[in-house]
N, C-alpha and C positions, 0 to 999 in steps of 0.2 A: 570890519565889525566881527565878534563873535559870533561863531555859531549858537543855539538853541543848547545843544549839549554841552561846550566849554560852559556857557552862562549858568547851565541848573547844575553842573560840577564847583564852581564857584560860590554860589549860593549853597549848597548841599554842604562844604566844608567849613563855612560860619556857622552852620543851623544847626545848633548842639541839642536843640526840641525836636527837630523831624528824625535825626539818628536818636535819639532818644527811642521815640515811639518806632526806630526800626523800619521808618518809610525807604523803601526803595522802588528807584525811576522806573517805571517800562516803557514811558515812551516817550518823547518830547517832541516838540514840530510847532511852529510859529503860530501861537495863540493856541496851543492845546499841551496837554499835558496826563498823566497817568500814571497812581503811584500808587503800591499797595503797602499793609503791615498787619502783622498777626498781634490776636488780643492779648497780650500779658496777664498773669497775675496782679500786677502794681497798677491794671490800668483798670482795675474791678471801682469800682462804687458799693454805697453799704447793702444794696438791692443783687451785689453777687453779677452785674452787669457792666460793661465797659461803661464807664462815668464819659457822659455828652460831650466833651472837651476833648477828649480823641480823637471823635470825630472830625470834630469842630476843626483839631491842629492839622487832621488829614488835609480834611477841604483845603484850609486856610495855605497849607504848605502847597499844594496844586494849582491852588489860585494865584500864588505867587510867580511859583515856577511857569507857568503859563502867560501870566502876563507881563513877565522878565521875559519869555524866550525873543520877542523882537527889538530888544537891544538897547531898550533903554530902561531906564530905574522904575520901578512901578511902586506904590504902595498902598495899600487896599484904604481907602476911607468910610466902608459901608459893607459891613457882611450881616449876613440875616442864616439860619439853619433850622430846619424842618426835620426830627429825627421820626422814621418812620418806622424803624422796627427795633426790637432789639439784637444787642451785640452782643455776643457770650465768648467767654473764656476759650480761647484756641481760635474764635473767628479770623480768618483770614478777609480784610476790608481791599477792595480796589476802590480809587475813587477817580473820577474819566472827567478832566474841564474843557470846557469848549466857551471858544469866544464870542458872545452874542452881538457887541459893538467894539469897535474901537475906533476914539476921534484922537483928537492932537491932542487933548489934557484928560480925557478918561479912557474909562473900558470898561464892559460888564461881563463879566461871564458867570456860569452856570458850571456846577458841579456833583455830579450825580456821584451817589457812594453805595454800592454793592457789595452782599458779603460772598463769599466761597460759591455761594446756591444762586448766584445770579437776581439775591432778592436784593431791590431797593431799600437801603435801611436810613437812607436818610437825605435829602434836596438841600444845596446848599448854593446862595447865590450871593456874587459879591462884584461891586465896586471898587476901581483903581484911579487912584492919581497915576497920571503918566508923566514923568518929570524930564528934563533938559539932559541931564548926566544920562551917558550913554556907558554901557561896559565895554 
């Protein structure tokens, strides 16, 4: 079986939206995962703020890679996001997923997203099929 690392180097080389938005891994480990990316210009909204979908693709991309890292296929069927503060131009976002459940057909986990100043700027919680196909 793959490791956690080959698996989110795999997935990270299809993911032409996470290199996009400039995510890069800090950390991976079985059911967790952490990944940060600085705010662009292109990723402003007409408020001169990072537009909520950034976020969203952070989390989304973390929650992935997290609950791919044990080795089989996952795909989210339920995300929800709480954005709690805002994000400006040059923010540097980390976002840290940890696994709350995992059964044989789900998983839920939780992903917190902080920017540079260690403030919460947004709660993000999602739902996974866990599927047969293994990497």
């Amino acid at each position: 079986m793959k490791s956690p690392e080959e698996i989110v180097a795999l997935m990270m080389h299809k993911d032409a939206f996470s290199q996009w938005i400039g995510a890069e891994v800090l950390s991976i480990e079985l059911g967790k995962c952490s990944l940060r990316c600085m705010i662009k210009e292109e990723m402003l909204n007409g408020f001169h703020i990072a537009h909520g979908g950034i976020s969203y693709t952070l989390a989304d991309s973390t929650l992935a890679f997290a609950s791919n890292s044990r080795g089989q296929h996952c795909v989210s069927v339920e995300t929800s996001i709480s954005h709690l503060g805002k994000v400006n131009l040059g923010d540097q976002l980390t976002s840290i997923a940890k696994e709350i459940y995992r059964g044989k057909k789900t998983g839920v986990y939780e992903v917190d997203i902080f920017n540079q100043n260690q403030r919460l700027v947004a709660h993000f919680k999602g739902t996974v099929f866990v599927g047969e196909e293994n990497w």
